[in-house]
C-alpha positions in Angstrom: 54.2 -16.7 69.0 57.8 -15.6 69.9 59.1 -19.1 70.0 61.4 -20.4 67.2 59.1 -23.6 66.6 56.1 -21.4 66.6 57.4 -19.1 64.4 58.1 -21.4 61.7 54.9 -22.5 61.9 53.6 -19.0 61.8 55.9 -18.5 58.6 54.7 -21.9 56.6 51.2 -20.5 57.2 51.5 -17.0 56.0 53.6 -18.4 53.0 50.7 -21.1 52.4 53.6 -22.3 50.8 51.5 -25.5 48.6 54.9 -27.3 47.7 55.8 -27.5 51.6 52.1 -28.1 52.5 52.7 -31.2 49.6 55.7 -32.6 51.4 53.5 -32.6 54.3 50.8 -34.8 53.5 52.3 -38.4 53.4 50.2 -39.9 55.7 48.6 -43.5 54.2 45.1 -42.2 52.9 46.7 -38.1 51.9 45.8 -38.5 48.8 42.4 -39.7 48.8 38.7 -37.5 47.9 37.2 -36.8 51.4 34.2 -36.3 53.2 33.4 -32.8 55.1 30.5 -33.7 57.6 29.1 -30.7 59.2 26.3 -30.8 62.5 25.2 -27.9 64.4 25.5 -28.1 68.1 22.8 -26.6 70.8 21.5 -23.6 70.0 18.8 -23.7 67.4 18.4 -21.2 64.7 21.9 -19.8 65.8 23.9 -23.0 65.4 22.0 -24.0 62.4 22.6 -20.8 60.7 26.3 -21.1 61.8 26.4 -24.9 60.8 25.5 -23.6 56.8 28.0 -21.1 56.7 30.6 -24.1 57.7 29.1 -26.2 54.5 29.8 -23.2 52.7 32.9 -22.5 53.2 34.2 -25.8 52.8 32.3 -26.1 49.0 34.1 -23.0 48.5 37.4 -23.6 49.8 36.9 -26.9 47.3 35.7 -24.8 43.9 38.9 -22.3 45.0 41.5 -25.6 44.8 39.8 -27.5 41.7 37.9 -30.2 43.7 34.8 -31.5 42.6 32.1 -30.6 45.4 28.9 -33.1 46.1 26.5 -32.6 48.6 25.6 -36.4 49.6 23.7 -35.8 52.5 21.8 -32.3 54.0 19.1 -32.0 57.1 18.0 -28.5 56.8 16.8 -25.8 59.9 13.9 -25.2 60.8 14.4 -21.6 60.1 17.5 -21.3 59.0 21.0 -22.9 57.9 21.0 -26.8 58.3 21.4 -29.8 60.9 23.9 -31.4 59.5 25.5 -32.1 56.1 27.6 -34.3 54.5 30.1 -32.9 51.5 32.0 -35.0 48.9 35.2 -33.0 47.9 37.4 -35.1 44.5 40.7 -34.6 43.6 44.1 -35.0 44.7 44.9 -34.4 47.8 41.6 -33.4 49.4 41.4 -35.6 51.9 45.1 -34.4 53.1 44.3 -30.8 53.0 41.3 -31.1 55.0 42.0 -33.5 57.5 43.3 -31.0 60.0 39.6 -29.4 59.9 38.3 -31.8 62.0 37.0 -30.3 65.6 34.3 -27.9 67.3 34.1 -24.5 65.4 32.9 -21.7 67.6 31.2 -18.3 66.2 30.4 -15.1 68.1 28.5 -12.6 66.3 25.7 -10.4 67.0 22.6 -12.1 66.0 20.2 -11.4 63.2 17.8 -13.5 64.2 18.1 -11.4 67.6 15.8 -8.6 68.3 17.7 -6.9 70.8 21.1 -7.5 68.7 22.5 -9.3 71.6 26.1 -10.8 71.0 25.2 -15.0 71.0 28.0 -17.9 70.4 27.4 -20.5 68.4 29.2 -24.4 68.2 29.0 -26.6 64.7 31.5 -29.9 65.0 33.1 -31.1 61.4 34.4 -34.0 60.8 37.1 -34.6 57.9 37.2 -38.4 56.8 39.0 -40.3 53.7 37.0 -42.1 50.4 38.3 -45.7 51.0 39.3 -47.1 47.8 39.1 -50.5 46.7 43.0 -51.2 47.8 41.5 -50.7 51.3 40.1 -53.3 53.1 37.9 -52.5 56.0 36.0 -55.2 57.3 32.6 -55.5 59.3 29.9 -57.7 59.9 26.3 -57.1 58.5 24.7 -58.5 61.1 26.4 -54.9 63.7 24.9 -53.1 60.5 21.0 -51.5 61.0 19.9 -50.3 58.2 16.8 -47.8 57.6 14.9 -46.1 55.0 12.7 -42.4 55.0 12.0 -40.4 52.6 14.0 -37.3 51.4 13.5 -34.0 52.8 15.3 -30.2 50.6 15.2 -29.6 47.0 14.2 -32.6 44.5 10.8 -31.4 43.4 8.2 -34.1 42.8 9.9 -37.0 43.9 10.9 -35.6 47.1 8.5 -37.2 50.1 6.8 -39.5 47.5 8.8 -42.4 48.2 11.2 -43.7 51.2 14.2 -43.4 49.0 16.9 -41.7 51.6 19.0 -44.1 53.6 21.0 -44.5 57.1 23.2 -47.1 58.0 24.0 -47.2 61.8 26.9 -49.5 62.7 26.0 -51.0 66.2 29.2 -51.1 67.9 30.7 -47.9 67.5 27.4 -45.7 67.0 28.7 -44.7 64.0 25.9 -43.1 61.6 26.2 -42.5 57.9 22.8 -41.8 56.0 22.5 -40.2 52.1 19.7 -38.9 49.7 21.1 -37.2 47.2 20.1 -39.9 45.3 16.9 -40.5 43.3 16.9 -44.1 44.2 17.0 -46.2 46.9 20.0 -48.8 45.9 22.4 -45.5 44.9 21.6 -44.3 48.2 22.3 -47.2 50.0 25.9 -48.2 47.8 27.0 -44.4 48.5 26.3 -44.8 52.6 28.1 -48.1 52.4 31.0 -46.2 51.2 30.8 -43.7 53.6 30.5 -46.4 56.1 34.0 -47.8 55.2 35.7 -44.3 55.1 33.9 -43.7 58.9 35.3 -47.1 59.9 38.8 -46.3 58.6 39.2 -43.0 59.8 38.3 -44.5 63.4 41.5 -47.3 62.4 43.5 -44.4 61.7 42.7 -42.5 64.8 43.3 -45.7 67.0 47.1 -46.0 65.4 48.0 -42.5 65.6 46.7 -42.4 69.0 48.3 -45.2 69.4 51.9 -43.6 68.2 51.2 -40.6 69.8 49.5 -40.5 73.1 50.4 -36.7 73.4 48.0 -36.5 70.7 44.9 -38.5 72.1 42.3 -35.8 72.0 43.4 -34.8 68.1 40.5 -36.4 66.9 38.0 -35.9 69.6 35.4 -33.4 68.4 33.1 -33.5 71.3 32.2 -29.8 72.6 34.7 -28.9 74.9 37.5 -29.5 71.8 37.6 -26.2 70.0 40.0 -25.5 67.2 38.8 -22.4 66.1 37.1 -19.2 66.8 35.2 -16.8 64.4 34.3 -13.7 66.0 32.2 -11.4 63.9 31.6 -8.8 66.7 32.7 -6.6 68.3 35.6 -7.2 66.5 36.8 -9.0 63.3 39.1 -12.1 63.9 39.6 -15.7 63.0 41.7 -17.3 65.6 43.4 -20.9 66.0 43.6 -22.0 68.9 46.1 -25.0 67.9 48.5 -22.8 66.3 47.4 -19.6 67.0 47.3 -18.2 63.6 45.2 -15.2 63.4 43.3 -13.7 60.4 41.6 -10.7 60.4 39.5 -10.9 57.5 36.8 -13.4 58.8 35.0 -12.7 55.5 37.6 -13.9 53.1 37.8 -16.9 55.7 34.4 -18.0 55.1 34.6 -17.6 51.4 36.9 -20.7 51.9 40.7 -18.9 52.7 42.1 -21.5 54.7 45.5 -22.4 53.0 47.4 -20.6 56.1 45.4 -22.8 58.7 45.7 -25.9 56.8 49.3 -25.3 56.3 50.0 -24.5 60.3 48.0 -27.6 61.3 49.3 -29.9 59.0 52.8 -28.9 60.0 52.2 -28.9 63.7 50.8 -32.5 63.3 53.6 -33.5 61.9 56.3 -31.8 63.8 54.4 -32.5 66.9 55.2 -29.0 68.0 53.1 -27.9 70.3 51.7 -24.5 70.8 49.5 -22.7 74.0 47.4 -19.7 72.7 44.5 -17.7 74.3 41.2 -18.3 73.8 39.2 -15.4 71.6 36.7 -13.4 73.7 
């Protein structure tokens, strides 16, 4: 991290400077609530497990800024942690803060669920999209729209698996898939997947035109799970590593209690620099 652009961005990050981080976020949905969607990869237990201590940190790092946090949508583990889950963060900014968080998060710990305490890795993707407001108009036809009903599973006492009130919208031609059951009914359900539907569908427009600016930056958005941005290693030693913009923590505990103003601030001002930076990967 000798280099003069990469020590600025090394600077801005261990600043967390929030009035340079605000000049930063002028991008056309910045200012908009977000969604945090959070699915484990392979690995059973161990990913699932990881994939819940991703959905917490990001409810945390909401409650630290003064966001609202909603969980719209969670699959829980078999044993442990969850499948996926979807997170509604509210205020300003959020979507701008967060969008940088998008990408395959990797963990490598020594396993409790392990009887021979073997080190194991662990992948869980997130993906960071804007609320669309009504300003926004993002259009589709219902006919590319399948829509289906089940019931609930988690927390919700008696109404929970009495009736098929949870609901998932899958948008034909670009696979998309948004689903909720937060809800108690079946028609609040549906109207919040709708609106996750339109954020999903602009957040794809979004990606198209900066990929479109920028073809340097094609893979940006592309969380599939050979696209790591980070690295949590628990054991044998304690680090938190970027591997965008190599910025290093070594308190992975105060990471996942939601401290991530100095890798929000390095990402965000790489993206907009378009600096880029080549870093090794963690062990």
């Amino acid at each position: 991290m000798e280099a003069d652009g990469v020590a600025s961005l090394a600077e801005l990050a261990a600043r967390a400077d929030k009035d340079k981080i605000k000049a930063l976020l002028a991008g056309e949905a910045d200012a908009n609530d977000t969604y945090i969607e959070v699915n484990a990869g392979a690995g059973g237990t161990e990913s699932q497990d990881w994939a819940g201590m991703l959905s917490r940190m990001y409810s945390r790092w909401g409650e630290r800024h003064g966001l609202k946090v909603e969980l719209v949508d969670q699959h829980s583990g078999e044993q442990a942690g969850i499948k996926s889950a979807t997170l509604l963060l509210k205020g300003e900014n959020a979507y701008g803060y967060a969008k940088t968080e998008s990408g395959v998060h990797r963990l490598v710990r020594i396993s409790p669920y392990d009887s021979a305490a073997r080190r194991h890795t662990s992948f869980a993707s997130v993906w960071v999209y804007p609320v669309v407001d009504d300003n926004i108009e993002v259009e589709y036809n219902e006919s590319d729209l399948r829509i289906d009903t089940y019931r609930a599973s988690g927390a919700g006492g008696q109404h929970i698996n009495t009736t098929d009130s949870a609901v998932r919208i899958t948008h034909i031609p670009t696979g998309i898939v948004v689903q909720c059951q937060n809800q108690r009914s079946q028609h609040k359900n549906k109207a919040e997947a709708y609106n996750q539907l339109r954020a999903r569908l602009y957040e794809r427009e979004l990606a198209i035109r900066e990929t479109a600016a920028n073809a340097e930056n094609a893979g940006k958005t592309d969380i599939g799970w050979g696209h790591q941005i980070r690295s949590y290693v628990l054991q044998p030693y304690q680090m938190v590593k970027d591997l965008r913009t190599g910025v290093v923590s070594t308190s992975p505990s105060d990471v996942l209690d939601g401290d991530l103003e100095m890798f929000m601030a390095a990402a965000l001002s790489q993206r907009v620099t378009g600096e880029a930076v080549e870093v090794e990967d963690v062990d």
